[in-house]
Backbone bond lengths (Angstrom), bond angles and torsions (degrees), N, CA, C in turn:
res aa  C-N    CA-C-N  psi(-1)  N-CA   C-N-CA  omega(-1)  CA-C   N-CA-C  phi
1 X - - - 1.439 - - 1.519 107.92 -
2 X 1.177 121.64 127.30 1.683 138.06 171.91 1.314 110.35 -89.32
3 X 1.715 117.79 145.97 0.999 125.34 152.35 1.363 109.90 -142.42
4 X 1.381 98.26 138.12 1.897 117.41 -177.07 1.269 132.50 -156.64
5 X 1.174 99.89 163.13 1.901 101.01 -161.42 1.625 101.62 -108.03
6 X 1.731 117.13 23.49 1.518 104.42 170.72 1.301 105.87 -111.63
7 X 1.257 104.34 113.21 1.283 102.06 -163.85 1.651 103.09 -88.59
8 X 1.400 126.64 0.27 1.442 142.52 -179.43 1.645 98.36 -58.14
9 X 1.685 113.72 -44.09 1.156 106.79 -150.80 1.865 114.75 -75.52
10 X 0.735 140.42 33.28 1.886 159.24 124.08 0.919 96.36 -58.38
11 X 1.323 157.41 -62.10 1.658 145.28 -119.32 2.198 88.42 -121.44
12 X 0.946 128.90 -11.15 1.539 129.19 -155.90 2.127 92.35 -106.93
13 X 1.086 126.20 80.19 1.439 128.94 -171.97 1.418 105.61 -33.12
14 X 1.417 128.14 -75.48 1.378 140.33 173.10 2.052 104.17 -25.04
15 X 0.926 107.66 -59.64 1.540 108.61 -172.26 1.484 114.37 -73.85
16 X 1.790 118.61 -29.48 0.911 125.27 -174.77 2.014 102.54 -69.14
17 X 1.335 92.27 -45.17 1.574 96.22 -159.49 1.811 87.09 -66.23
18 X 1.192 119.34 -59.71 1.847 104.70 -176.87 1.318 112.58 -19.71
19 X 1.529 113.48 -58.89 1.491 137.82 -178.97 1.572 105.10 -23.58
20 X 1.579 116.67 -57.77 1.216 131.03 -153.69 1.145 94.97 -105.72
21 X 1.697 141.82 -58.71 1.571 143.97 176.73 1.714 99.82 -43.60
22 X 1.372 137.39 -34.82 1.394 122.89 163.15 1.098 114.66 -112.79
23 X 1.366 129.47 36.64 1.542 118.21 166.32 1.511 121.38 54.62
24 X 1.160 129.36 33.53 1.065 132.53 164.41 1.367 123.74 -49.20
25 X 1.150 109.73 138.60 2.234 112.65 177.50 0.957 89.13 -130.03
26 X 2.201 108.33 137.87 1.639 80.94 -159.08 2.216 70.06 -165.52
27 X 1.120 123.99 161.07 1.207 128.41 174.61 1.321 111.71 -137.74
28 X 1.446 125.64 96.40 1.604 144.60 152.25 1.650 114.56 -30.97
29 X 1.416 131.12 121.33 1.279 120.71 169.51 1.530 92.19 -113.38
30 X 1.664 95.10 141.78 1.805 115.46 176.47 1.051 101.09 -157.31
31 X 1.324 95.23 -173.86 1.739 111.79 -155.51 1.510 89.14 151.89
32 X 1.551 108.13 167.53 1.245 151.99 -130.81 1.481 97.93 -89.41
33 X 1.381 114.30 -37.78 1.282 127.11 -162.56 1.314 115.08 -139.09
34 X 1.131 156.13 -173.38 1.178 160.78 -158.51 1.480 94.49 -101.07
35 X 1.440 100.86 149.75 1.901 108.32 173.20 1.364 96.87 -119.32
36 X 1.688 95.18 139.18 1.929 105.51 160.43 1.576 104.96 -82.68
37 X 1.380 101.60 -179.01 1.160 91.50 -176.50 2.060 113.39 -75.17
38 X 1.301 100.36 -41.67 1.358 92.04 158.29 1.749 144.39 -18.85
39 X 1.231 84.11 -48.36 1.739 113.18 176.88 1.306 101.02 -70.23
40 X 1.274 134.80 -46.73 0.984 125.30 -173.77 1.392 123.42 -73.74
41 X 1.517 110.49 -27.82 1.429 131.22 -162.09 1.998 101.06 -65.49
42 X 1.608 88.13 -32.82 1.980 109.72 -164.10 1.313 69.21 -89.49
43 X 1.225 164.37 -107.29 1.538 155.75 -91.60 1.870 96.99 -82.07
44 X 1.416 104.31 -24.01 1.836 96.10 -166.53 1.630 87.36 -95.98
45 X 1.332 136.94 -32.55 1.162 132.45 -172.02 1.522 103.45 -80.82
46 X 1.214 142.30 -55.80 1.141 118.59 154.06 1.237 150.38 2.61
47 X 1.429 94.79 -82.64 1.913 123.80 169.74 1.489 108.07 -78.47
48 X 1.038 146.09 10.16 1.391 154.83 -139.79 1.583 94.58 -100.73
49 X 1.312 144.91 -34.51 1.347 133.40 170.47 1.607 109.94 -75.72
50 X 1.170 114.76 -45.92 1.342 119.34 159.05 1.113 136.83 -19.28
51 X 1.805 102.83 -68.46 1.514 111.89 164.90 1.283 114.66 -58.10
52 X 1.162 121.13 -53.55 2.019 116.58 177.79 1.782 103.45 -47.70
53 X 1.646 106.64 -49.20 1.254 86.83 -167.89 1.762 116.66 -62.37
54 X 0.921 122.89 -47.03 1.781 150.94 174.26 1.938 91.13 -39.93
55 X 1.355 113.50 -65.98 1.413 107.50 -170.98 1.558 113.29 -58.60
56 X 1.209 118.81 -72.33 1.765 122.34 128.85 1.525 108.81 39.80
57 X 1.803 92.88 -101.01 1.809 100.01 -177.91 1.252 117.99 -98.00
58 X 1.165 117.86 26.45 1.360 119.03 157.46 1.599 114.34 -130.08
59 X 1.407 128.99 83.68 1.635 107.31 -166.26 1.791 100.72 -101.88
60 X 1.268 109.70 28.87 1.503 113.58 164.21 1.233 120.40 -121.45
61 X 1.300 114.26 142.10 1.983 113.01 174.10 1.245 87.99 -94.57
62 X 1.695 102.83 -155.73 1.419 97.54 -21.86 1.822 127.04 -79.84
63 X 1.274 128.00 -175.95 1.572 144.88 -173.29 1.431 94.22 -176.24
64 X 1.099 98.31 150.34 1.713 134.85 134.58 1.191 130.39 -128.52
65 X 1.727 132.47 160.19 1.185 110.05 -154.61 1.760 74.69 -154.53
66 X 0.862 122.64 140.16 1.815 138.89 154.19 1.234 107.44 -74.69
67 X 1.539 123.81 131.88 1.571 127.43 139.25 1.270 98.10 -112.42
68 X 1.143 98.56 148.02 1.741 135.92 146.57 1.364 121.11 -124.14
69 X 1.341 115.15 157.83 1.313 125.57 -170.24 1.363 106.02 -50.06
70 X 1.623 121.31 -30.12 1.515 127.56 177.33 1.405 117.09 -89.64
71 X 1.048 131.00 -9.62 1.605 133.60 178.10 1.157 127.67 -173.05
72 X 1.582 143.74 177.75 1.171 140.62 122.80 1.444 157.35 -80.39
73 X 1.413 149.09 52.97 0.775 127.67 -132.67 1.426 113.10 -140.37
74 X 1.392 101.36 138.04 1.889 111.41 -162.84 1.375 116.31 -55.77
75 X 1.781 115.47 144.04 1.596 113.45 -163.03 1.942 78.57 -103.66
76 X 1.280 102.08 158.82 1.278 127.75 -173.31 1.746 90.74 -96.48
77 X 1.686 98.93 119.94 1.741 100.64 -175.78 1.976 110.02 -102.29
């Protein structure tokens, strides 16, 4: 399971298809503006039951899933 703050990598074909050619499960953090690392630390602690639950019932990729400070919700790969 991945977690990362580029949220570019959906839109980049080459990286996307790895994504899916190994089944990756993996959760993108974004938002509006750039995150410190701080920001990020509150965005994974936040959503942090979430992710267990999400990794949990899904233990196959591939997925990706967006958080933001306002939600979670899976990007279509």
């Amino acid at each position: 399971m991945v977690i990362t703050r580029d949220c570019r990598i959906r839109y980049r074909s080459v990286e996307k298809d790895r994504w899916v050619t190994f089944g990756v499960r993996g959760f993108v953090l974004t938002g509006k503006r750039s995150q410190s690392t701080r920001d990020s630390w509150a965005l994974l602690d936040r959503w942090w039951a979430t992710i267990k639950k999400t990794v949990d019932e899904r233990p196959a990729g591939p997925w990706m899933y967006s958080m933001t400070r306002d939600r979670v919700r899976e990007i279509q790969l």
